[in-house]
TIBA-443547 format. One record per residue: residue in one letter; x, y, z of N, C-alpha, C in turn. Coordinates in pm, whole numbers. Example, Ala and Ser with C-alpha at 12.3 -4.5 7.8 and 13.67 -1.06 7.14 Angstrom:
TIBA-443547
<"a",<1319,-569,780>,<1230,-450,780>,<1320,-330,780>>,
<"s",<1285,-225,708>,<1367,-106,714>,<1290,3,787>>,
//
This chain:
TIBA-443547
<"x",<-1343,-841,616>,<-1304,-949,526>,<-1169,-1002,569>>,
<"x",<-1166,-1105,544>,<-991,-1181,621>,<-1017,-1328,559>>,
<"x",<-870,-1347,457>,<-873,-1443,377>,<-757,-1487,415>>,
<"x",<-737,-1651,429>,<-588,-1698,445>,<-541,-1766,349>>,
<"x",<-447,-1740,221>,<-418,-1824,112>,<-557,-1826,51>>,
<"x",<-615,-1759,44>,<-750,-1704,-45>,<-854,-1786,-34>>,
<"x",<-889,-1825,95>,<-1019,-1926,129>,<-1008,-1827,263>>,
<"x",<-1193,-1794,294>,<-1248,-1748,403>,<-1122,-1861,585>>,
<"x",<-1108,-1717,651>,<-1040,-1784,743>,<-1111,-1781,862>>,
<"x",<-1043,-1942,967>,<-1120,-1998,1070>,<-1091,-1934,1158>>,
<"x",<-1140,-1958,1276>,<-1089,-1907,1417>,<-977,-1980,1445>>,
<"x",<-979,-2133,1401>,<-857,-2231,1431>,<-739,-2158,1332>>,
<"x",<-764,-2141,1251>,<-603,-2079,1199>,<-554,-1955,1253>>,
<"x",<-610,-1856,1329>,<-632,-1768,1348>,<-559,-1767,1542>>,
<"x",<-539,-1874,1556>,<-536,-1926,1688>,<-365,-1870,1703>>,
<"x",<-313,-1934,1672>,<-177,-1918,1612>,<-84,-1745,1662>>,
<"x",<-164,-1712,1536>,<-165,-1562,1526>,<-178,-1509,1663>>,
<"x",<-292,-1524,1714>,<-318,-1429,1860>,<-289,-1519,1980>>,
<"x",<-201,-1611,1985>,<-130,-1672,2109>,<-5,-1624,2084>>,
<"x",<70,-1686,1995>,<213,-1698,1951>,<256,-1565,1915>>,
<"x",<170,-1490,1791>,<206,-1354,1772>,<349,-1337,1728>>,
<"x",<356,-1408,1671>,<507,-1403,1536>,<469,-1409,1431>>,
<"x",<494,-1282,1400>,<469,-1273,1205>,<538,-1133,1169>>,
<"x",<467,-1128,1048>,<528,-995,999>,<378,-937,919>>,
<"x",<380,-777,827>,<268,-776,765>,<315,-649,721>>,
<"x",<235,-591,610>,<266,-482,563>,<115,-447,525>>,
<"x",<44,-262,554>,<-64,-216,515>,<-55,-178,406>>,
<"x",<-144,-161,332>,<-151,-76,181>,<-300,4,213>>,
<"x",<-296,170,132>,<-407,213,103>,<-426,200,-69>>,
<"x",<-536,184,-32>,<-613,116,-179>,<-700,236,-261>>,
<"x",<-707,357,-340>,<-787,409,-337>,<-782,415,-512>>,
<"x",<-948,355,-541>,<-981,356,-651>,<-911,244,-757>>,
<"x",<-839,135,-646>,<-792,46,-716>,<-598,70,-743>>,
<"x",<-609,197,-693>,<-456,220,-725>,<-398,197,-551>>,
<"x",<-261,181,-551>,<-189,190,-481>,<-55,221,-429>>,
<"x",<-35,325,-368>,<110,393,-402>,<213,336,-382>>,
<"x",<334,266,-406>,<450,216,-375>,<409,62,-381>>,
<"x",<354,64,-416>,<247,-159,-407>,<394,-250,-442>>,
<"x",<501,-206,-543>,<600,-291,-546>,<712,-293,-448>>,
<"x",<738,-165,-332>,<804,-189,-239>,<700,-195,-105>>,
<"x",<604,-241,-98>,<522,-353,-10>,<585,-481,-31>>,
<"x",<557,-531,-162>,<587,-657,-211>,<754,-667,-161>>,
<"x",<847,-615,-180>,<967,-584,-174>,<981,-635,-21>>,
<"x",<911,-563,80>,<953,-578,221>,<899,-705,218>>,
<"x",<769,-775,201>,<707,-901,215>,<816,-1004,182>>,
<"x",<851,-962,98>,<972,-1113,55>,<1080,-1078,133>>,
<"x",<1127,-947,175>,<1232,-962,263>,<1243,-983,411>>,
<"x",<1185,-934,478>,<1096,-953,609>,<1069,-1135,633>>,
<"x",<1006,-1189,529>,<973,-1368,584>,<1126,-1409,568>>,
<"x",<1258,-1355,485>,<1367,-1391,476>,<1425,-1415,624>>,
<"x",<1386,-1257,668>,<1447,-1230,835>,<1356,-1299,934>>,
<"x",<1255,-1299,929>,<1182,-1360,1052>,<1154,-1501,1006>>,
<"x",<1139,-1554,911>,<1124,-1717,910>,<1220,-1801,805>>,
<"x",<1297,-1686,792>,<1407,-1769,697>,<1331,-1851,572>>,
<"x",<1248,-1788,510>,<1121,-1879,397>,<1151,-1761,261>>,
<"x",<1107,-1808,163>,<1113,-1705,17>,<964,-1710,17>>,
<"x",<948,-1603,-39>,<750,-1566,-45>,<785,-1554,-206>>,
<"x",<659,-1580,-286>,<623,-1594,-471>,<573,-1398,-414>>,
<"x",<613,-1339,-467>,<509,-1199,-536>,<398,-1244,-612>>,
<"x",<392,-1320,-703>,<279,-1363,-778>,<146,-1374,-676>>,
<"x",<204,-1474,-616>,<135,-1544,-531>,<39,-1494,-422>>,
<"x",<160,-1364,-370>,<79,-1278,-227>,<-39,-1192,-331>>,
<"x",<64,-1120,-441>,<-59,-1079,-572>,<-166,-1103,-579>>,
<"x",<-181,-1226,-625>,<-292,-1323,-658>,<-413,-1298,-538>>,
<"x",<-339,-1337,-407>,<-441,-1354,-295>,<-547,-1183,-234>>,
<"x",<-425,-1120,-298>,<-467,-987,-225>,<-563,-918,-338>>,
<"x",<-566,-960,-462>,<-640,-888,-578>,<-777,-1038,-556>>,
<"x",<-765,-1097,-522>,<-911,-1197,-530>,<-975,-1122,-415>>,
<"x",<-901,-1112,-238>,<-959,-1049,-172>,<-1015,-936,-179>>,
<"x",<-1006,-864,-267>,<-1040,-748,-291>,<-1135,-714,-397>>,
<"x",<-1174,-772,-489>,<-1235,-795,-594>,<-1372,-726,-562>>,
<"x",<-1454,-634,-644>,<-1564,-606,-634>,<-1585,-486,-506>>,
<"x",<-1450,-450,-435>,<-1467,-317,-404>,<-1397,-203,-425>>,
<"x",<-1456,-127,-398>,<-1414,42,-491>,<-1435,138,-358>>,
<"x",<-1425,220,-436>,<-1370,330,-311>,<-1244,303,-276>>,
<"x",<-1189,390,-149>,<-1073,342,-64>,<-1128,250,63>>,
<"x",<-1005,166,55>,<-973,117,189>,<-865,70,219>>,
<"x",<-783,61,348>,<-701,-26,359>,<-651,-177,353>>,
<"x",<-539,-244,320>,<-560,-356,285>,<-437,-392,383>>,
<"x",<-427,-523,455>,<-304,-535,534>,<-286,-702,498>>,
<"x",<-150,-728,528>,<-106,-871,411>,<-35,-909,568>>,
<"x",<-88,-990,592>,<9,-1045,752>,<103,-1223,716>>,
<"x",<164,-1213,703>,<267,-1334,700>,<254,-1419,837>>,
<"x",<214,-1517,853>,<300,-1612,972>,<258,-1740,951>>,
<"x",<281,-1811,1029>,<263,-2017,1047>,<140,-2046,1099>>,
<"x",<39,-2037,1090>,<-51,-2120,1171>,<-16,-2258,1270>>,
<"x",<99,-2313,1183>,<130,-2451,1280>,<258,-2436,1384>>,
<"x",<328,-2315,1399>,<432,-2248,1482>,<395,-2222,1625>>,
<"x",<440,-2294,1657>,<424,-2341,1850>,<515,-2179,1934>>,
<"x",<422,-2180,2028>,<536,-2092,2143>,<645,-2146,2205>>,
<"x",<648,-2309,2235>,<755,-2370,2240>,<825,-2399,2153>>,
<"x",<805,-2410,2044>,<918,-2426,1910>,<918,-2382,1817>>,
<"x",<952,-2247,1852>,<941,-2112,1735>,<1071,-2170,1642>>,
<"x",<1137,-2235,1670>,<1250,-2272,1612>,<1262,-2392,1504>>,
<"x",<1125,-2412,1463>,<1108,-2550,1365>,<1114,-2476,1269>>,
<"x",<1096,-2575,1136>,<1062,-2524,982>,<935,-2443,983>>,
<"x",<953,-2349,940>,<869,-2239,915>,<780,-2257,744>>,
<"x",<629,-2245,772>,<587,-2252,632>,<502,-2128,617>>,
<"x",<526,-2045,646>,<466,-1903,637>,<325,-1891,552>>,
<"x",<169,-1846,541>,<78,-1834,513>,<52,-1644,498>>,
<"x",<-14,-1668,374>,<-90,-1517,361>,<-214,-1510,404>>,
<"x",<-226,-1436,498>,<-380,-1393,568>,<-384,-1203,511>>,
<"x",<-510,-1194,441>,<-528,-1085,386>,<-675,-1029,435>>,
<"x",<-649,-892,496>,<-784,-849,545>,<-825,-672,511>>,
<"x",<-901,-626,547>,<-961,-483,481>,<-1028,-425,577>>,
<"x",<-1016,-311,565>,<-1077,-235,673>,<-1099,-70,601>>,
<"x",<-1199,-32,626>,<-1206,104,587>,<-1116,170,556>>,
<"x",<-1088,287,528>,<-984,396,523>,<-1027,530,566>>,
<"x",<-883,595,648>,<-1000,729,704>,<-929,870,610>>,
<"x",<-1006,976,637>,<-984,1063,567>,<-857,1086,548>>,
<"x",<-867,1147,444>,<-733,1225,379>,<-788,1361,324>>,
<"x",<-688,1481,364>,<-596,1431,450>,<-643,1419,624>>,
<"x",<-559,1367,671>,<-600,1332,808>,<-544,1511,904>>,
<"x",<-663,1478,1038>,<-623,1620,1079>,<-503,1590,1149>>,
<"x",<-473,1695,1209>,<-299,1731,1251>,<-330,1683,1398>>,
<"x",<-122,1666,1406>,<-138,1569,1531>,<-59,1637,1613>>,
<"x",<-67,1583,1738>,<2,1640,1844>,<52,1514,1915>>,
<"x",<220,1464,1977>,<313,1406,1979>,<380,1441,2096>>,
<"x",<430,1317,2214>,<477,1326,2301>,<589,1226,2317>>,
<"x",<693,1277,2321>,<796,1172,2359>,<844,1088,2443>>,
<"x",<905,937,2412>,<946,870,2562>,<1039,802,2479>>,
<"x",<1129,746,2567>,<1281,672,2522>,<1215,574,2520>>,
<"x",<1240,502,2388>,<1237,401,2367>,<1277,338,2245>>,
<"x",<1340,235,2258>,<1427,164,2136>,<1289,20,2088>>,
<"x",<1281,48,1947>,<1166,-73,1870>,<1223,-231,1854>>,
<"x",<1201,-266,1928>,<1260,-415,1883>,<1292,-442,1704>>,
<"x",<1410,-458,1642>,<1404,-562,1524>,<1367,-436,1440>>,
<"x",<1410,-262,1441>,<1312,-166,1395>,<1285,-222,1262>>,
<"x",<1369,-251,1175>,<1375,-282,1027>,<1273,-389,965>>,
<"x",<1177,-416,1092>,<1102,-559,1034>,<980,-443,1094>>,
<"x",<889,-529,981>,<721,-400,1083>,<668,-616,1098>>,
<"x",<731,-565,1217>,<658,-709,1285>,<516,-681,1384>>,
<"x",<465,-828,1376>,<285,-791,1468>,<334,-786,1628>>,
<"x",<451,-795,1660>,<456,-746,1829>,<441,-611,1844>>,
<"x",<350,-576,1858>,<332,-451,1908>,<297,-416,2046>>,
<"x",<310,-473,2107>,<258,-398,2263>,<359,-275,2318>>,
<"x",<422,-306,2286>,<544,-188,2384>,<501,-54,2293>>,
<"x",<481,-24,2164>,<423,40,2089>,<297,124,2177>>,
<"x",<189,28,2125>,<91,89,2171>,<46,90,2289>>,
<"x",<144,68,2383>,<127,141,2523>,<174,234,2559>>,
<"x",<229,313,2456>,<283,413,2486>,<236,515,2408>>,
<"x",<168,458,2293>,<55,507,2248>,<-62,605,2346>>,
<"x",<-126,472,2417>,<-199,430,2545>,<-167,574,2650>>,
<"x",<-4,566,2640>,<6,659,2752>,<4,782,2716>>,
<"x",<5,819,2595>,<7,952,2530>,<-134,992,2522>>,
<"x",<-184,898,2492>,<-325,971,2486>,<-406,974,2642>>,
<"x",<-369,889,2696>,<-418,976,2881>,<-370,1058,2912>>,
<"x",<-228,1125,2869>,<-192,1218,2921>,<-196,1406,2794>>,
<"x",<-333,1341,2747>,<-342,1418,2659>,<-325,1506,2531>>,
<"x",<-263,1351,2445>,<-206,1416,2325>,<-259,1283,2254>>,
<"x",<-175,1309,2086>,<-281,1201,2002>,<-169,1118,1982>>,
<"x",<-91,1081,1998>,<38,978,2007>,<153,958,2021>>,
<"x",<246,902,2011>,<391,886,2115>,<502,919,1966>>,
<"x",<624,964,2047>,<724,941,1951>,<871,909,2019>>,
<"x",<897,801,1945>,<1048,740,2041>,<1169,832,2017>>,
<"x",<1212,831,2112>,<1348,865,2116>,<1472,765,2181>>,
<"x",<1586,788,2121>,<1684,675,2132>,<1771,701,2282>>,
<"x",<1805,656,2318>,<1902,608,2483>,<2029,757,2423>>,
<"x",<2052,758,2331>,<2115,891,2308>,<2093,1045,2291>>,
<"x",<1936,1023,2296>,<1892,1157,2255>,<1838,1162,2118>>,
<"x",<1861,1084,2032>,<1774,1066,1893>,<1661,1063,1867>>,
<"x",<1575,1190,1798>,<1454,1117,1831>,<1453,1002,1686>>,
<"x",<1365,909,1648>,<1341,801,1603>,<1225,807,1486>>,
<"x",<1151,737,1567>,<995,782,1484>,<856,760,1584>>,
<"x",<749,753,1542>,<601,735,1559>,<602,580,1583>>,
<"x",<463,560,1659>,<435,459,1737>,<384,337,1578>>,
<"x",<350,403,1452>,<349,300,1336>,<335,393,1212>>,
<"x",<460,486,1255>,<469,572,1150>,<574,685,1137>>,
<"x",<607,713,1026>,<764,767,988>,<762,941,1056>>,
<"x",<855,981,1114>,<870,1109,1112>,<924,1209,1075>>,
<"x",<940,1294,1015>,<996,1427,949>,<967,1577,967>>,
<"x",<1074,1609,916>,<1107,1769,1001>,<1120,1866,864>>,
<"x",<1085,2013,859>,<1126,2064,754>,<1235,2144,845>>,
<"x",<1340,2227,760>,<1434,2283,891>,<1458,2393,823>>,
<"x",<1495,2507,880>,<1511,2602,850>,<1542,2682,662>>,
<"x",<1615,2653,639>,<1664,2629,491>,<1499,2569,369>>,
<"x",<1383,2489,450>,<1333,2432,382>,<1392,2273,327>>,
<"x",<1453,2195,373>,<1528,2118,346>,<1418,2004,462>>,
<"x",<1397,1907,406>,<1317,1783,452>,<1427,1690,547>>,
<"x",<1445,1676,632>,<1515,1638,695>,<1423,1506,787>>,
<"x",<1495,1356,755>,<1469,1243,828>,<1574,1226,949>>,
<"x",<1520,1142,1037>,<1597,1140,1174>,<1670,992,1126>>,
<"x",<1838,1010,1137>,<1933,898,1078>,<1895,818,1251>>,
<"x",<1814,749,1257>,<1833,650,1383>,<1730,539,1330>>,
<"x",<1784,418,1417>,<1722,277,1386>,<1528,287,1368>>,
<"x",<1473,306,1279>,<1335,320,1230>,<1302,215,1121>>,
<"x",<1188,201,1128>,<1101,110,1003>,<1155,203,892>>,
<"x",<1187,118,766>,<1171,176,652>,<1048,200,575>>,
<"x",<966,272,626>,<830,295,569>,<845,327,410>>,
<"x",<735,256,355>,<711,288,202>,<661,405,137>>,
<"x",<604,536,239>,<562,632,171>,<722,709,221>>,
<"x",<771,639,345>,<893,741,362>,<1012,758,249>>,
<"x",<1003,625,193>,<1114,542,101>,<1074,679,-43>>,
<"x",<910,673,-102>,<855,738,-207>,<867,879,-195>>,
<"x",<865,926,-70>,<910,1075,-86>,<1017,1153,-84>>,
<"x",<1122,1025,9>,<1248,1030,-69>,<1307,1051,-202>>,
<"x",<1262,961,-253>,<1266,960,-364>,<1205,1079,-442>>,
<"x",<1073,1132,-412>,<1005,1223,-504>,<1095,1360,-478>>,
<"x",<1085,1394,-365>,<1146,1566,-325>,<1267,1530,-285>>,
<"x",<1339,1685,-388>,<1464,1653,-421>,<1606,1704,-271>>,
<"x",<1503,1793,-257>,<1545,1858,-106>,<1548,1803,41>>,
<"x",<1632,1676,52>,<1624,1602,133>,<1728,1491,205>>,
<"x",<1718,1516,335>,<1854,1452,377>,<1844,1372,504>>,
<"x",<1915,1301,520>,<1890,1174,653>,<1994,1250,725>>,
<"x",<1975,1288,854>,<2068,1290,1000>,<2052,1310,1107>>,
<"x",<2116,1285,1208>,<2076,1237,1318>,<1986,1391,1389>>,
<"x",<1896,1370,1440>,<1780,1501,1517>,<1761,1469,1654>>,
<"x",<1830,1535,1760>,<1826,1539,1881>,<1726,1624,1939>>,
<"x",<1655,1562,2051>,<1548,1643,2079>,<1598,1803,2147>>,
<"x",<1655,1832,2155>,<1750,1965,2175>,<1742,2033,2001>>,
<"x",<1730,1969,1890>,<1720,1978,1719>,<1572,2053,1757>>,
<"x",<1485,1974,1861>,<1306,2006,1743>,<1283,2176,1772>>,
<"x",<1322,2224,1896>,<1258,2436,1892>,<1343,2479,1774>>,
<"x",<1401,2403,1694>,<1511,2441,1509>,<1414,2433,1424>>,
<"x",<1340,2346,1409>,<1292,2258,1274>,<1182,2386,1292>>,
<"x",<1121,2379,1169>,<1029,2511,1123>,<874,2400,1111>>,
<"x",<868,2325,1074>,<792,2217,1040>,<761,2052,1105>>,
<"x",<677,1973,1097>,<726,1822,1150>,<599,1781,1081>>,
<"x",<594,1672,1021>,<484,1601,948>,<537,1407,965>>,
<"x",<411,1363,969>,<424,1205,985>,<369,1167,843>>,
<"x",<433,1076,846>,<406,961,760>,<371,836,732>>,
<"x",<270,758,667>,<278,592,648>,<146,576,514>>,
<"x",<114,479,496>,<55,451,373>,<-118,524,411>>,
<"x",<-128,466,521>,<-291,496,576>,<-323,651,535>>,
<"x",<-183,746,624>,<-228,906,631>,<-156,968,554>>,
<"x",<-70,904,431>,<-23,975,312>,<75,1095,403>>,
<"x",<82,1229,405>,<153,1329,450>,<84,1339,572>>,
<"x",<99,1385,708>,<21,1408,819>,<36,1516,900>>,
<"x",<19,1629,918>,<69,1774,972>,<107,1731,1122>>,
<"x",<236,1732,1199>,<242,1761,1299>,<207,1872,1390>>,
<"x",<170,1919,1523>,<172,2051,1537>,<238,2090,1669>>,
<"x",<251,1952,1729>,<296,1978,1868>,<363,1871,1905>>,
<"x",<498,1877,1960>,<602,1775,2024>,<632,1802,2177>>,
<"x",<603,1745,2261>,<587,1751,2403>,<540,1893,2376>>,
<"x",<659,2003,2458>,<586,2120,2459>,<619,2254,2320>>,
<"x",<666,2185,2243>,<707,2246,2129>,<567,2260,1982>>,
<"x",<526,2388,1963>,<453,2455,1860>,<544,2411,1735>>,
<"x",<456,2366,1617>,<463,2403,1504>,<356,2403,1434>>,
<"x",<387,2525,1304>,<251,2575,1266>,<186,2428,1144>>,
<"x",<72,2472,1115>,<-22,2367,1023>,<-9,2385,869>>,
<"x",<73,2521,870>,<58,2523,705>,<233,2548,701>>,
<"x",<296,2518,562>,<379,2541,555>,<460,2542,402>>,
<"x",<525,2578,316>,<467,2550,155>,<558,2366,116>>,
<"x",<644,2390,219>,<706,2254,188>,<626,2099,230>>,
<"x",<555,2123,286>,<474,2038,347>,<345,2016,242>>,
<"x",<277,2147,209>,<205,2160,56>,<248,2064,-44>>,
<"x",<395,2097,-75>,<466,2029,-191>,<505,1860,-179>>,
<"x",<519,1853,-15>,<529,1669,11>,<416,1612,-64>>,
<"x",<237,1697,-21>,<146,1658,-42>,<99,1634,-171>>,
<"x",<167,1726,-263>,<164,1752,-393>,<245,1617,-446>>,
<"x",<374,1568,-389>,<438,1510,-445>,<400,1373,-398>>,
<"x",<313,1323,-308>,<265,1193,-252>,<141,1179,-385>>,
<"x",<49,1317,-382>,<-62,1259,-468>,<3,1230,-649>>,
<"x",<68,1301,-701>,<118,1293,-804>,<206,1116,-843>>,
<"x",<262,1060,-740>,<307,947,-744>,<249,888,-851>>,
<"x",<336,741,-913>,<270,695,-1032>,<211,590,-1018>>,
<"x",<83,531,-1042>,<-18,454,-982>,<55,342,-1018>>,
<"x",<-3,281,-898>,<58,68,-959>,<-110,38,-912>>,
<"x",<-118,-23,-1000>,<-282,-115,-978>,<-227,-258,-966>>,
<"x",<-329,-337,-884>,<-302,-488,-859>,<-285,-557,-974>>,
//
């Protein structure tokens, strides 16, 4: 399903999007009609078209489009809200910007999702603070993680920082039991933002990859895979169960529902 401003969308509007490839977008999981953090989605949507097209977005409005698109299904699935211009040239990215909601759906996969295994490469995210649709440098390194036999990449900074996941937050439990985020330039993810918030045992600072044979734990994050067991960082073991990692999970499902 893929709606633009809530009328079935063309290939001609659509044109835009996959030449030019300037926008922004934010995913949501949808399950049973609820959705966890749905007002800091909305939150980044209006701030994000601020930074990339200098435009104000209605909340009502993206609201409106994303609860019509959705209408009449149940179960889970994912829902993703992509912002950009249909009429925004590659030569004159620099005109008035009138930004459009294109809203589309796609299954959702299990939860919880199985555990992952993670390989590192330096690399700095363009613009980290925006979850913009350029992704290639991303998922080629994605690309390269999984030929070389693991299930996805994790950046690390020109200093030794590691960062985060190729479209998704990373975290460490550390010795003490203490939830520990890596203080370096990363997306502000919305389940990262909510578990902040939920568990009280928790602190932002900087994690050098010389930090990860410390950490007792490592779990990913984003809306799709809710909590996600890490188990392996290049050549570094960590185990699958752990009680703090239990309690993230405890404290993601417990969250307080926002319905559309």
């Amino acid at each position: 399903m893929a709606e633009l401003n809530g009328t079935p969308v063309s290939s001609e509007d659509l044109e835009t999007l996959a030449l030019t490839n300037y926008g922004h977008f934010t995913s949501m999981r949808c399950d049973s009609g609820v959705i966890r953090g749905l007002s800091k989605h909305m939150e980044r949507l209006v701030r994000d078209a601020r930074l990339v097209f200098g435009a104000e977005l209605e909340p009502e409005r993206v609201f409106g489009f994303v609860r019509q698109a959705v209408t009449g299904r149940t179960g889970s699935f994912n829902i993703r809200v992509t912002v950009f211009d249909p009429a925004l040239q590659m030569g004159h990215p620099g005109a008035d910007a009138h930004p459009q909601i294109l809203v589309t759906t796609r299954p959702a996969g299990e939860m919880p999702p199985p555990a992952l295994r993670a390989k590192t490469y330096t690399f700095s995210r363009d613009t980290a603070a925006v979850k913009h649709i350029g992704l290639f440098s991303q998922l080629k390194l994605r690309r390269q993680a999984q030929l070389e036999g693991f299930d996805d990449a994790i950046f690390v900074e020109q200093n030794g920082q590691v960062s985060e996941g190729v479209t998704w937050n990373l975290g460490f439990v550390d010795a003490d039991g203490t939830v520990v985020w890596p203080a370096a330039p990363v997306l502000p993810g919305v389940t990262m933002l909510l578990l902040q918030e939920a568990h009280k045992q928790t602190e932002t600072r900087p994690v050098l990859l010389s930090d990860l044979s410390k950490m007792r734990a490592a779990f990913a994050t984003n809306t799709s895979i809710g909590v996600r067991i890490v188990t392996q960082i290049d050549d570094i073991k960590f185990p699958e169960q752990d009680p703090v990692l239990d309690q993230l999970r405890k404290s993601y499902a417990d969250l307080p529902d926002e319905r559309l």
